[in-house]
N, C-alpha and C positions, 0 to 999 in steps of 0.2 A: 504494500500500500504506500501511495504516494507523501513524505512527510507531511505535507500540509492535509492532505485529505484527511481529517478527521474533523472532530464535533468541533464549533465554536467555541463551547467549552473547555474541551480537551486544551486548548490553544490558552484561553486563559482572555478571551477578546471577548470584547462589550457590545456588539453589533447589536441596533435596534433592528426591531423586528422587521421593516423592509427592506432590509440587508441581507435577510439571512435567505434568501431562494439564490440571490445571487452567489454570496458565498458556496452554497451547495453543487449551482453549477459550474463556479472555479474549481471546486473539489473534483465534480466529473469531469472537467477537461483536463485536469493535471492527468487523474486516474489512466483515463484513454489513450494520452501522451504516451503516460510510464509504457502500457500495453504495448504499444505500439512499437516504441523504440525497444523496448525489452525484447519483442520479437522481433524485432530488426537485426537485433544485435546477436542475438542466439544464430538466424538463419546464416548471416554472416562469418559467425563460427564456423560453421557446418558449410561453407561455399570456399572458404580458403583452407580446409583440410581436404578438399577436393570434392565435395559432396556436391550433388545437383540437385537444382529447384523442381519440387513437384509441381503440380499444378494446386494443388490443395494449398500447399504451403505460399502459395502466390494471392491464392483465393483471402487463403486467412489475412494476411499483408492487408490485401487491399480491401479487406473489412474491416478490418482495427482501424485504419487510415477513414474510411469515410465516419466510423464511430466516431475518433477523433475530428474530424469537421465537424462534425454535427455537434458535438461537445463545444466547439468553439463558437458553431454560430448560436449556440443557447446562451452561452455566457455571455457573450456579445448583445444579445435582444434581452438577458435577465438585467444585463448595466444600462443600455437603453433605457428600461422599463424603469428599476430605482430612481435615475435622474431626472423620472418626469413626475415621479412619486415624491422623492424627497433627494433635495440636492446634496443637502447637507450630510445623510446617510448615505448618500452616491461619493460625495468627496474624505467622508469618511473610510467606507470600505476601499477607496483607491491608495490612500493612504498605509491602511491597513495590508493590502497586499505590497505596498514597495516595501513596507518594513521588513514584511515575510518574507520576498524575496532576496530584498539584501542581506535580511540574515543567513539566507542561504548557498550566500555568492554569486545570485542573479541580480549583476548591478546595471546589464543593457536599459534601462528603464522600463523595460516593456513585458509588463506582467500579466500580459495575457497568451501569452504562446507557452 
């Protein structure tokens, strides 16, 4: 599981409540990432000890990959939707994720990928 992906709680974060659908769907796009690249990286193992790509194994790729889209474009329309709801909860939880990120050594600014 992805570090951030857990409870708001867990985290020890004051998110008011129209925050929190958005936070969840950050937590499912990280998740999906992890998926993603965790399978990326295994198949890749398995391609430079000389192994070859099934079709299955291509299938799954490019199923986690469109999960992952669709993970991004919710989190995308979940922060649209806060900032029309409350700004101030929207600039909060943006906040809140560059913290989390940079705690995590993602300093590129951009804490939605």
């Amino acid at each position: 599981m992805n570090r951030l992906a857990v409870s708001i709680e867990q985290h020890g974060l004051n998110l008011p409540e129209p925050a929190r659908p958005a936070w969840r769907a950050y937590c499912e796009m990280l998740n999906s990432k992890d998926a993603y690249f965790n399978t990326f990286e295994e198949l890749n193992r398995k391609y430079s000890d000389g192994g070859r790509r099934s079709l299955a194994e291509i299938a799954h790729l490019e199923q986690l990959l469109e999960t992952h889209d669709r993970s991004v474009a919710g989190f995308a329309s979940a922060m649209r939707a806060l900032g029309e709801v409350s700004s101030e909860a929207h600039g909060l939880l943006v906040n809140v994720l560059a913290d989390l990120n940079e705690s995590l050594g993602t300093t590129d600014g951009n804490a939605a990928n």
